[in-house]
C-alpha positions in Angstrom: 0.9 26.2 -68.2 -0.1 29.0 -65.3 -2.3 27.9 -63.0 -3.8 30.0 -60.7 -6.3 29.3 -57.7 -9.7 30.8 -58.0 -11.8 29.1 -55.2 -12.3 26.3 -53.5 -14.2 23.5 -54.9 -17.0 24.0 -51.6 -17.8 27.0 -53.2 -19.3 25.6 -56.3 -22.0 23.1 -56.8 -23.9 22.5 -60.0 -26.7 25.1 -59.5 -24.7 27.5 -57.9 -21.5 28.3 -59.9 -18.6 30.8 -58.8 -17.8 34.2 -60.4 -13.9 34.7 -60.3 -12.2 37.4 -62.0 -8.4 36.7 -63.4 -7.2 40.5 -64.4 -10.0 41.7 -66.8 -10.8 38.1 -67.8 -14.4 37.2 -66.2 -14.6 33.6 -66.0 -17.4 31.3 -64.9 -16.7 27.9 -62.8 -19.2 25.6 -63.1 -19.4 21.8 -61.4 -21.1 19.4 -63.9 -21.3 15.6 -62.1 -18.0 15.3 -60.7 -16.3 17.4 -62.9 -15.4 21.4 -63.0 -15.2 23.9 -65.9 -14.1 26.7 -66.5 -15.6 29.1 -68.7 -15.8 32.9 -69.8 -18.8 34.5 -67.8 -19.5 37.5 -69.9 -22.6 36.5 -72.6 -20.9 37.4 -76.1 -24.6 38.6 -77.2 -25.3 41.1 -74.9 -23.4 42.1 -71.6 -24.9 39.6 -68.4 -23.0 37.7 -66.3 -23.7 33.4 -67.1 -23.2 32.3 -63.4 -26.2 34.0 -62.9 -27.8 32.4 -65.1 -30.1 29.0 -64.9 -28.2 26.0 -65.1 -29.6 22.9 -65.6 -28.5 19.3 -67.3 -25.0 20.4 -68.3 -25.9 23.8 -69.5 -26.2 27.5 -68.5 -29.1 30.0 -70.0 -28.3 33.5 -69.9 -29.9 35.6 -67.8 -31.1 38.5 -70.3 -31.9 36.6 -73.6 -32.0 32.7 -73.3 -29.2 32.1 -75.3 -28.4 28.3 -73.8 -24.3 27.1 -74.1 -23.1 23.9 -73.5 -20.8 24.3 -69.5 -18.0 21.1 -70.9 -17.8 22.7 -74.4 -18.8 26.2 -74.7 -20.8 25.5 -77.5 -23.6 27.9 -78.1 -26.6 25.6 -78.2 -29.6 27.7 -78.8 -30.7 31.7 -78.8 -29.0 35.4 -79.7 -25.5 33.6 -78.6 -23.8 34.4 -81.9 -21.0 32.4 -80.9 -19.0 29.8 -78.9 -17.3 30.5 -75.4 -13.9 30.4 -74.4 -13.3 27.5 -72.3 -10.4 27.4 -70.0 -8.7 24.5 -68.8 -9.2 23.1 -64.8 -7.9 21.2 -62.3 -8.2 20.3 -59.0 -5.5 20.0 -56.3 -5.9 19.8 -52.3 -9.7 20.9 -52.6 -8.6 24.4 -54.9 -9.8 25.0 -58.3 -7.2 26.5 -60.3 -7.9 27.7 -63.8 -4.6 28.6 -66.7 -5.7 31.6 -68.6 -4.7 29.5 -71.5 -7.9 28.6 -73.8 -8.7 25.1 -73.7 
């Protein structure tokens, strides 16, 4: 797998998440507990950015039209969504996130 370093994990707490951008990919990395994801940041319903977007209890809302996805899964849990997000696998070494453009 490719990893590549995006930030470092003091850049990210679990209401502030970290915009990173891997080529053309936009990806969101979000802390949830003691734990980071990684997932695409573009809303599939409509163009908006979901870091800045509310986060609360292990989701994130998107900012335009409320569509609510799961951070850990991607799962689109409520709103205009229309579908799941791609999830990219994380890890952690010597305080760096790093991210594989690989889908989880």
């Amino acid at each position: 797998m490719n990893w590549v370093a995006v930030c470092q994990v003091s850049e990210v707490d679990e209401y502030m998440p970290k915009s990173v951008d891997l080529g053309e990919t936009k990806i969101g990395i979000f802390q949830v507990a003691d734990h980071y994801f990684a997932i695409e940041n573009i809303c599939p319903h409509a163009y908006a950015l979901l870091t800045e977007g509310f986060v609360e209890d292990g989701t994130v809302e998107c900012p335009l039209h409320e569509a609510i996805f799961n951070i850990q899964t991607g799962q689109l849990q409520s709103g205009p969504g229309c579908r799941n997000l791609l999830t990219y696998p994380v890890k952690v070494e010597e305080g760096m996130i790093k991210v594989s453009l690989e889908s989880a």
